[in-house]
N, C-alpha and C positions, 0 to 999 in steps of 0.2 A: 563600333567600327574599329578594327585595327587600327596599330601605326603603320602598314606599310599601306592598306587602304588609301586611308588618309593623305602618306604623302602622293601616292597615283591618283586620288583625285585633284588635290593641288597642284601637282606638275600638270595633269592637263589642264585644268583653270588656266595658267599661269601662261603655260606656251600654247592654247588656244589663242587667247588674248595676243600673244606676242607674235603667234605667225600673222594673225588677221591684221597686225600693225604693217608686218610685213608685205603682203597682196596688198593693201592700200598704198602702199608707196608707191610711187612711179616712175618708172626710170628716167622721167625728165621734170623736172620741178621750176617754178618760177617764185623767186621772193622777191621784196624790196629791201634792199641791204642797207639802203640809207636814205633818208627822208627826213633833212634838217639845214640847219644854217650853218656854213665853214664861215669864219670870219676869225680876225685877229686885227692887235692896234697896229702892228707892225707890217711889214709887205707879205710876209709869209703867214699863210694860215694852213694848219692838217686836222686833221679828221680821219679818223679808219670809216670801214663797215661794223654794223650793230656785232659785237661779240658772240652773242646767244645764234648766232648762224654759222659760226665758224667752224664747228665739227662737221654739220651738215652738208655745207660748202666743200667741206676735206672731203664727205665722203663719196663727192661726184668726181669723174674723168674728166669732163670738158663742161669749160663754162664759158657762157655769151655775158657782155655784159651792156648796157644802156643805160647812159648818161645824158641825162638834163640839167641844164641850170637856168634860174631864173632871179631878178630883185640883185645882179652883181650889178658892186659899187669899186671903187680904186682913189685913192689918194691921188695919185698918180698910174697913168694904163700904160700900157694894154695891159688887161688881167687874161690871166692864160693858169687851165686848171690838166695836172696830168692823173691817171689812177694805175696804180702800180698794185701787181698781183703779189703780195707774197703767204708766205707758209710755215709752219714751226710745227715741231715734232712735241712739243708740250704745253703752247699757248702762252707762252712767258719769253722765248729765243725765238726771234724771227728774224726773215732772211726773206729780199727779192727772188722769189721763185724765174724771175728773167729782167734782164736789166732795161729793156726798153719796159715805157710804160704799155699797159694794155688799150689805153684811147687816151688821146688830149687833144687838147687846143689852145692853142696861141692866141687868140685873141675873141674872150667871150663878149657877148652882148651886152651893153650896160643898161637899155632899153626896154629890153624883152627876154623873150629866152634863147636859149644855145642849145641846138642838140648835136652831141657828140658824136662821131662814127663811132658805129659798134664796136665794142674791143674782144677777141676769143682768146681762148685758153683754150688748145685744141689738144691738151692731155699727151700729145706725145714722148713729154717729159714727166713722171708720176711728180703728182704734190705728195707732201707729208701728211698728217693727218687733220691738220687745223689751219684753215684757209681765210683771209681776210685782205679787202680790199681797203690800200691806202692812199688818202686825196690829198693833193697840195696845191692849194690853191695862191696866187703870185702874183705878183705885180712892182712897177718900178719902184713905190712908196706908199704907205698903207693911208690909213686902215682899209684892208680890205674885206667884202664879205659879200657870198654867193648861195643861196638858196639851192642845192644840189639834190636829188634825187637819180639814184641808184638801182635800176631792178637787172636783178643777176638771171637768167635760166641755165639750170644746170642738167647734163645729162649725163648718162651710166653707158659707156660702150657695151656691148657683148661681149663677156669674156670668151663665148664660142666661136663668134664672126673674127672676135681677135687672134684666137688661137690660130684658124683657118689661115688669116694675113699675113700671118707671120710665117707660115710653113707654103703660103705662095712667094713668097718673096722671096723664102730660101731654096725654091724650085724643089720642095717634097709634096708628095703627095699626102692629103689626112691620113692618119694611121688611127682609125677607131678605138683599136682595143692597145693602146698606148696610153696608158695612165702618165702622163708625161705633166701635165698641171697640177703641181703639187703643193697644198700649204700647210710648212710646219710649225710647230708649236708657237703657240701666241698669236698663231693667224688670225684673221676673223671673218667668217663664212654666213651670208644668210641662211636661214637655218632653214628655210623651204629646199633647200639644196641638200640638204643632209637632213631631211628632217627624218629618217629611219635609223639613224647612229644617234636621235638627242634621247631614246628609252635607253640606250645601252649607256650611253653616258653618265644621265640620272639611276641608273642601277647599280653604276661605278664608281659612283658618287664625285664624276669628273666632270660633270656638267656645269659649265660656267657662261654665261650670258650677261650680254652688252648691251642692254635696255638701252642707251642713249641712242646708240648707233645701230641698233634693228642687226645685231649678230650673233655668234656662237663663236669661243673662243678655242680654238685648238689646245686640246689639254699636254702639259707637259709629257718630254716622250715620245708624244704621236704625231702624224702628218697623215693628212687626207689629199689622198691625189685621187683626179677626174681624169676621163677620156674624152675623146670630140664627143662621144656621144653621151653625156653627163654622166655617165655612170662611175662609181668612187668605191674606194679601196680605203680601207685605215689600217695603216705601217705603225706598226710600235717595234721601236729601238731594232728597227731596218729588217723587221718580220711581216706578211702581211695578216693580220688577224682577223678581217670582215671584207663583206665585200657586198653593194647592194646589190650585184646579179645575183648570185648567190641567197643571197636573204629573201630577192624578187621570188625565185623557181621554190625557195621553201615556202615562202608563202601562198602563193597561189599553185604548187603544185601544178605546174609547168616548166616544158624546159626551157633554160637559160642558156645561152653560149655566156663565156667568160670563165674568170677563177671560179674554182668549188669551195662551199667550205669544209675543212679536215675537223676530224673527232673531236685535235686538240684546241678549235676556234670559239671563245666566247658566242653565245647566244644572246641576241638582245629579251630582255623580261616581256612576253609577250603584253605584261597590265599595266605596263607603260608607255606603250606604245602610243603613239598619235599618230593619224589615217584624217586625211580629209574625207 
């Protein structure tokens, strides 16, 4: 078997496996972020959420969150627990994503349990990419300590219902064939989105991929912009060089309305291709 075989049988091994990660995800997820005891000798006790959910968590738009607690004890009360949302662009600098907290209570139950009002993050403000929820648990004089559980559900807006929103609000009408959602270099795309630019990619040896985060990372240089109606365009250094209408009416030999491609337009390697 050849080398270039070989790599085209690998690269589809590799991004079979990794789209199929992809379809399994869903655009609304439910964890438990935290499921343990806050306590300290002193009146203040904290606690974040589990770290190994923290990318995850960045990668949702809006997050619900529900808090219980149960087994709290106070030196002295009322014990009163708040949970504050924050976020950091590399998991080491963080920062309150908003200064009230996301849900608390002033005075939990020393008895039984306390369930908190729901708290949301309704995304209208983007988070960074690494998202974690932080607890402080309180009281007049310690030791204190609360049994707390934490389940977050997070979900993924529509980037197309949003686009729509956004251009009711500004009283235009959709413009279909307006490539106007654009992400440049470094971006990161599910790749069931573009999944007819990751042959031409791996053929150009610019194919980079995000295994943690279920993406495809905009190769230096380039930006792929979308229409309302998904369809995408790849801009290098402010030329348009592909285009999936285009690539759609070559393949299936049909016609396509949109850009055409010219003589001078890279061709994705048809043996690399991946086709569900």
């Amino acid at each position: 078997m050849s080398g270039e075989a070989k790599l085209g049988r690998l690269f589809k091994s590799a991004l079979g496996h990794y789209l199929e990660r992809q379809r399994a995800k869903p655009g609304r997820i439910t964890r438990t972020a935290y499921d343990d005891y806050v306590q300290s000798s002193t009146e203040v006790a904290r606690a974040v959420s589990y770290p190994s959910l923290g990318a995850l968590l960045g990668f949702y738009d809006q997050l619900a969150v529900e808090v219980i607690t149960d087994q709290a004890s106070a030196g002295v009360g009322p014990l009163s627990l708040q949970v504050h949302l924050a976020h950091s662009g590399d998991g080491f600098v963080w920062a309150l994503k908003q200064p009230a907290p996301l849900t608390h209570a002033d005075t939990l139950s020393l008895t039984g349990r306390t369930y908190l009002d729901i708290g949301f993050d309704d995304g209208a403000a983007p988070s960074m990419g690494v998202v974690r929820l932080e607890l402080t648990l309180q009281a007049v004089a310690g030791p204190v300590r609360a049994r707390v559980r934490v389940n977050v559900t997070a979900n993924n807006l529509s980037e197309r219902e949003f686009s729509v929103a956004v251009r009711k609000a500004q009283g235009q009408e959709p413009a279909v064939d307006a490539y106007d959602r654009c992400y440049p270099s470094g971006s990161r795309i599910h790749p069931a989105k573009v999944k007819h630019l990751l042959g031409y990619w791996s053929y150009t040896h610019k194919l980079h991929l995000d295994f943690e985060n279920v993406a495809v990372i905009v190769p230096p240089g380039q930006m792929v912009c979308f229409n309302a109606s998904d369809d995408y365009i790849l801009v290098e250094r402010g030329k348009v060089v592909w285009s999936s209408r285009a690539y759609w009416e070559q393949m299936y030999l049909k016609p396509h309305s949109g850009p055409k491609r010219t003589a001078e337009d890279p061709k994705p390697d048809a043996k690399l291709e991946y086709d569900d």
